[in-house]
C-alpha positions as CSV (number, residue, x, y, z in Angstrom):
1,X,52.4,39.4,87.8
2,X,54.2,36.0,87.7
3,X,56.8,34.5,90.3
4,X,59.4,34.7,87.8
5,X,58.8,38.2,87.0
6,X,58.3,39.4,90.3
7,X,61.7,37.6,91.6
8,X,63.2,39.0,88.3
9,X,62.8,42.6,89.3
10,X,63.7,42.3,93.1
11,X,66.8,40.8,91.6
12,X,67.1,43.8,89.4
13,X,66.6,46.5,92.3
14,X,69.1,44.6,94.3
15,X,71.9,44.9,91.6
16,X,70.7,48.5,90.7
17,X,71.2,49.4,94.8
18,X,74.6,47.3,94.9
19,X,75.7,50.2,92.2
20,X,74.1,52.8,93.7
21,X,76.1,52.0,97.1
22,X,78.9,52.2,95.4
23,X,78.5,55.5,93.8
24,X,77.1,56.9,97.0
25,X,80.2,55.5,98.5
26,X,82.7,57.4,95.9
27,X,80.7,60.5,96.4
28,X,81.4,60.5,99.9
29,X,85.0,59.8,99.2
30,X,84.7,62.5,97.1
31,X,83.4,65.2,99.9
32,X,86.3,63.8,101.8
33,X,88.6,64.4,99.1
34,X,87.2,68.1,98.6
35,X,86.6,69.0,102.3
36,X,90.5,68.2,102.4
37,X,91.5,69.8,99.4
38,X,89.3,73.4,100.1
39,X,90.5,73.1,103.5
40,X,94.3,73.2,102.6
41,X,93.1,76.4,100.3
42,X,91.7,78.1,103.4
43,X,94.7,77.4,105.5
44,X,97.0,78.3,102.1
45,X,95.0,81.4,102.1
46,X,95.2,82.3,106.0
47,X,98.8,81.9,106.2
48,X,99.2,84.1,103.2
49,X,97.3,86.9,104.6
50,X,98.8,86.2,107.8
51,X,102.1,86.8,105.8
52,X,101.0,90.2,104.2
53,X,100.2,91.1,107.4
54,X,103.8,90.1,109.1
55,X,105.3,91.9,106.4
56,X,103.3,95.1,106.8
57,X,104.1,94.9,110.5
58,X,107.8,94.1,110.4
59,X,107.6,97.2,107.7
60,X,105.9,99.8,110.3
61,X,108.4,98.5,112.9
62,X,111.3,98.7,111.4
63,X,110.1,102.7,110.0
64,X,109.7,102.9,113.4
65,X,113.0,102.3,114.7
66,X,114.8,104.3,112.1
67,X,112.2,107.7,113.1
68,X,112.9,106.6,117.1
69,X,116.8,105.9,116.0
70,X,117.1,109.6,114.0
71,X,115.2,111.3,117.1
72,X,117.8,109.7,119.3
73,X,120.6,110.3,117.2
74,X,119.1,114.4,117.2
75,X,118.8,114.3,120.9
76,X,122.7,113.1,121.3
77,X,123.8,115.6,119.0
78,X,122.1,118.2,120.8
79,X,123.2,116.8,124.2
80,X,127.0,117.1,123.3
81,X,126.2,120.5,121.9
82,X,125.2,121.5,125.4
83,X,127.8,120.0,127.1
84,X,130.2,121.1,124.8
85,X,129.0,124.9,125.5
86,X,129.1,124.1,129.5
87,X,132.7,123.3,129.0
88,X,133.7,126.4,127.1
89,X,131.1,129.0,129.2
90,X,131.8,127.5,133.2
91,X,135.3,129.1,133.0
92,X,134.3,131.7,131.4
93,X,131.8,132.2,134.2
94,X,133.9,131.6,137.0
95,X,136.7,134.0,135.9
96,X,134.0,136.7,135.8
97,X,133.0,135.8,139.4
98,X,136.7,136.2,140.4
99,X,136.8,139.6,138.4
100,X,134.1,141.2,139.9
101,X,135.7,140.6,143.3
102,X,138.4,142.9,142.6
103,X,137.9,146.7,141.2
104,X,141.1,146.6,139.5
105,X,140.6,143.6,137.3
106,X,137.2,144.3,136.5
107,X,138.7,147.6,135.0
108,X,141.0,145.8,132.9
109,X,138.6,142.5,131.6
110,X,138.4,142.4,128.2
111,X,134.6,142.2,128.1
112,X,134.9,142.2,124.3
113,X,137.1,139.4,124.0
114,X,134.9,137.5,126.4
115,X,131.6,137.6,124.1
116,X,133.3,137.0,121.2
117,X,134.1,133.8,122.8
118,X,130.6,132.8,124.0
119,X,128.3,135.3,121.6
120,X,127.7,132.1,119.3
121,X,127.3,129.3,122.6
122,X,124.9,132.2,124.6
123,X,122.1,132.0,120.7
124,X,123.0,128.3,120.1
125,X,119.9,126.8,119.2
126,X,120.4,123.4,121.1
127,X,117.8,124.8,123.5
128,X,114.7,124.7,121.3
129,X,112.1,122.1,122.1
130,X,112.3,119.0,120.6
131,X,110.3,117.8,118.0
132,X,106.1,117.7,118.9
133,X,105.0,115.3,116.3
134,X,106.6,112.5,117.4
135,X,105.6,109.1,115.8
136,X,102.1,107.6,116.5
137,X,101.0,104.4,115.5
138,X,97.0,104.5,114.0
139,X,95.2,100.4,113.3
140,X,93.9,100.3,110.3
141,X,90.0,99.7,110.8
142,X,89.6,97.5,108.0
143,X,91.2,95.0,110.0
144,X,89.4,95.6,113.2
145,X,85.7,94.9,111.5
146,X,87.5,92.3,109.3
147,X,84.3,89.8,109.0
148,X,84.2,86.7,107.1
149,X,83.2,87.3,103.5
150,X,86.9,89.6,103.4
151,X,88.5,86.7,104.1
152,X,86.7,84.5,101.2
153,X,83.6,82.3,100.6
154,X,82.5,78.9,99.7
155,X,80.9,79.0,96.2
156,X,77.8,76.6,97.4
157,X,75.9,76.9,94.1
158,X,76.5,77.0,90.3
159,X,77.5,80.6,90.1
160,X,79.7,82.7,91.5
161,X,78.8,86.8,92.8
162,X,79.9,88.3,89.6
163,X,77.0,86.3,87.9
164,X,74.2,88.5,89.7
165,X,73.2,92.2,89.7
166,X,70.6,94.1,92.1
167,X,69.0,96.2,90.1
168,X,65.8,98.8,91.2
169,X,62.6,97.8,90.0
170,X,60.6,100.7,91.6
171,X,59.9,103.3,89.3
172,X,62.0,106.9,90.0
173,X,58.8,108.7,90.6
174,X,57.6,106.1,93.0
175,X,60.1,106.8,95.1
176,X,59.7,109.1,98.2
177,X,61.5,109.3,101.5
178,X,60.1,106.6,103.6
179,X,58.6,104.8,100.7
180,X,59.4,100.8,100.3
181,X,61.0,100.1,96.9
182,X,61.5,97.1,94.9
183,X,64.3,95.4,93.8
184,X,65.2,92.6,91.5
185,X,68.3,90.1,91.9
186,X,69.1,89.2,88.4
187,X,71.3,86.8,86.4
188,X,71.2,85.0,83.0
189,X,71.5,81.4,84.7
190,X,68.3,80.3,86.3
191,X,67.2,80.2,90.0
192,X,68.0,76.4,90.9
193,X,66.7,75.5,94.7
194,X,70.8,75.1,95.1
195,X,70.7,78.9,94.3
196,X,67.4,79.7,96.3
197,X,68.8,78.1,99.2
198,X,72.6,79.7,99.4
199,X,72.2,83.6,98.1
200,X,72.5,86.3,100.0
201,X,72.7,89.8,99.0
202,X,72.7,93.0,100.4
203,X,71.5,97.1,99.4
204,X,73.8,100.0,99.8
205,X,74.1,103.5,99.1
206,X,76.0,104.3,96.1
207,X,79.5,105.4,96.8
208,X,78.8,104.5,100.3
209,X,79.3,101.8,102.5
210,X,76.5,102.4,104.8
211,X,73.6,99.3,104.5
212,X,70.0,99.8,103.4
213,X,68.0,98.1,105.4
214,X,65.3,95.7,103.7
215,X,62.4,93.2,104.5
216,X,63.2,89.8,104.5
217,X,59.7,88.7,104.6
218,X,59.2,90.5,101.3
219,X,62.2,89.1,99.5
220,X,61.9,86.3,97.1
221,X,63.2,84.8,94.0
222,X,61.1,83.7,91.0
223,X,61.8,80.3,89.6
């Protein structure tokens, strides 16, 4: 190789890595960019839910004062029922007392008149219990074992969940209880190292949420 040509190609690597330090540079201006842009998503995303969830709060909250507010409301009623009664019955009372102290009153009380006065206070139904199944607040358990794939995922390779399906492999009359079956994670894209490296899938029991379990070891992917 000559001088010229040698010097000629250093100069050419130098110009080619001049562009390429560019391009890294916008690419990492890019990330940036993106890592901004997906974050303002997430945060778009967790004020939204935390929205839903404000509004599904404020709505049990304000059910529950109207039910505490109608219960109140029931108990007043029922108060002023009561005291109502006292008012009409304690003299009633009292001039019976006074009767009974002297033979020749008693002998003329009209006993009659007296009941039909307090017949209806004596069977008011005021006096029942109140109501047993008082409101009761029950968490929703979704949100209590809320984990992060409910909330969303970053889409790390060129396809997206919908893309795959896990579909048994094993013959039907190869399987017996205890048995290890084999499945196959399918898709009509092909199994790029982005792909190999970022899925994860899981095995459950249909209609059911319980997990099968499965060996990692034995899992792969075909290229």
């Amino acid at each position: 190789m000559q001088l010229n040509e040698l010097g000629t190609k250093i100069e050419s690597r130098l110009v080619l890595n001049d562009k390429l330090i560019k391009q890294l540079k916008e690419e990492r201006e890019n990330v940036v960019s993106r890592q901004i842009k997906e974050q303002k998503k997430v945060e778009k995303h967790f004020e939204d839910v935390l929205s839903r969830i404000g509004s599904a709060r404020d709505g049990l909250l304000s059910q529950l004062d109207k039910e505490a507010s109608s219960r109140l409301q029931n108990l007043d009623l029922r108060e002023q029922c009561i005291n109502s009664a006292c008012l009409v019955l304690s003299p009633e009372l009292v001039t019976i007392q006074q009767v009974m102290m002297d033979e020749t009153k008693k002998a003329k009380y009209d006993v009659s008149g007296c009941w039909d006065r307090v017949q209806s206070l004596l069977s008011d139904q005021t006096d029942e219990e109140g109501d047993p199944n008082l409101p009761s607040f029950f968490p929703s358990p979704f949100l209590s074992k809320l984990r992060k794939p409910d909330f969303g995922f970053l889409k790390l390779a060129e396809f997206l969940p919908q893309d795959f399906h896990l579909a048994l492999t094993s013959s039907l009359s190869s399987l017996k209880l205890g048995a290890m079956a084999t499945c196959s994670v399918a898709t009509p894209g092909q199994f790029t190292s982005s792909v190999q490296a970022n899925i994860q899938f899981s095995i459950k029991l249909q209609g059911s949420k319980t997990a099968v379990p499965f060996c990692r070891d034995e899992c792969r992917v075909s290229d």
